[in-house]
C-alpha positions in Angstrom: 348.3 139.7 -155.5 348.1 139.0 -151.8 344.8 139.1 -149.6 345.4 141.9 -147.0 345.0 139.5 -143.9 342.2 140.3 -141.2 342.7 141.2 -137.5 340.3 139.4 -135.7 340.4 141.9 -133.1 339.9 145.0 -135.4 335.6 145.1 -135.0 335.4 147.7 -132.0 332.5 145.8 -131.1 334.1 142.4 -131.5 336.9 143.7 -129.4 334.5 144.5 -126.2 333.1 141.5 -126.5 336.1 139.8 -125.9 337.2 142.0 -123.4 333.8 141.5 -121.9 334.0 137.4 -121.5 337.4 137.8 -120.6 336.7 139.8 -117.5 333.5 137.9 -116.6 335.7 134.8 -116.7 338.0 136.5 -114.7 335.5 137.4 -111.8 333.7 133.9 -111.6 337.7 132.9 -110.9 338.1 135.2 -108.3 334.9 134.2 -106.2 335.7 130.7 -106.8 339.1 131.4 -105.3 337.9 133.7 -102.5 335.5 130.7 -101.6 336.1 128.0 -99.6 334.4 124.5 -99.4 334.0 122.6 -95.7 332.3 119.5 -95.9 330.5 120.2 -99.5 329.2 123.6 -98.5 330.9 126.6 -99.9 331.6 129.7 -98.1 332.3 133.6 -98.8 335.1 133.0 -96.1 335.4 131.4 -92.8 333.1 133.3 -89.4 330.6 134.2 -91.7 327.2 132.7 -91.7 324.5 131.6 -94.4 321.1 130.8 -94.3 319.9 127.6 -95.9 316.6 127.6 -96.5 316.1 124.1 -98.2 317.9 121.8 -95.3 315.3 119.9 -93.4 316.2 121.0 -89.5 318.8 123.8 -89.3 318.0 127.2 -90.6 321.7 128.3 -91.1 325.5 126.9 -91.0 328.8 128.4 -90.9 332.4 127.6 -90.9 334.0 128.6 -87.7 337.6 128.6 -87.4 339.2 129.5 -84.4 342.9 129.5 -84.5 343.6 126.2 -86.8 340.4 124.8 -86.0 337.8 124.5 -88.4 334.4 123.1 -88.3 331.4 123.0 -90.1 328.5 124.3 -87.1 324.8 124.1 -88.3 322.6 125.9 -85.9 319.0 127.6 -85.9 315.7 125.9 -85.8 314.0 126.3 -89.0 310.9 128.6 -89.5 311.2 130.1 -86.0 309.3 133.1 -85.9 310.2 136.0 -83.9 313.7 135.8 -84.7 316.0 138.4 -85.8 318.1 141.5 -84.0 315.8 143.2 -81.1 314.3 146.6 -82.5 312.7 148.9 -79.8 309.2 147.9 -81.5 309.7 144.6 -79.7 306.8 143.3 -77.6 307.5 142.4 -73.7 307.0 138.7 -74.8 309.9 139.2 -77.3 312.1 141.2 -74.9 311.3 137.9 -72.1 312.1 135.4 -75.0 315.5 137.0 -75.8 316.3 137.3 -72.0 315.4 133.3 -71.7 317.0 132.1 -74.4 320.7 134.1 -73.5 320.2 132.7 -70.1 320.0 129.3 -71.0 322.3 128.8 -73.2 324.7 131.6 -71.9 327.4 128.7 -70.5 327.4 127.5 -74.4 327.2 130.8 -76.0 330.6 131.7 -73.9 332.6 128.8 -75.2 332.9 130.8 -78.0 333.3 130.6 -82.2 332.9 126.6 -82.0 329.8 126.5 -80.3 326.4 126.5 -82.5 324.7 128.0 -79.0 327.3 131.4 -80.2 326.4 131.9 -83.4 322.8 131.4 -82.6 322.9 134.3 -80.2 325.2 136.2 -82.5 322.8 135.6 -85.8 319.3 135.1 -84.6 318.7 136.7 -81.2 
């Protein structure tokens, strides 16, 4: 008399639960692919700038690529206040600021993607 033999994958719930890990798997691969590493820091993809909160001088780095160039560009001075977009609540100190600081640095912010100067005017003012 033979033993009918078990699917493993008969229990509905048994079933989703595999299904389940599989596809979690399956998205933690595709981020991991999607990423990209420069220099020990990973990215969502290259241009596009994160903060980072725990390094000692720079509030936030990006990986700027411009043609085949890449380059890991750390910019920001951390704990800044006052930055962030303009908003039409801004005070006249804060308008004068902004104006100052694209003035300044408006030689660096034109050499474009590879310039820390250009993502600071593009992120924080």
């Amino acid at each position: 008399m033979d033993t009918p033999r078990r699917n493993p994958n008969g229990n509905p719930a048994r079933r989703f639960i595999t299904d389940l890990t599989n596809k979690v798997l399956f998205d933690e691969a595709v981020e991991l692919f999607k990423s990209i590493v420069v220099s020990g820091e990973r990215f969502s993809g290259y241009n596009k700038p994160k903060r980072t909160p725990t390094h000692s001088k720079k509030s936030h780095v990006v990986a700027a690529k411009d043609g085949s160039k890449t380059r890991l560009i750390r910019f920001g001075q951390q704990g800044v206040s006052g930055e962030g977009k303009s908003s039409p609540s801004d005070s006249a100190s804060d308008r004068a600021r902004r104006k100052s600081f694209k003035a300044r640095h408006a030689k660096n912010i034109n050499r474009g993607k590879m310039s820390a100067a250009y993502w600071a005017d593009k992120v924080k003012w």
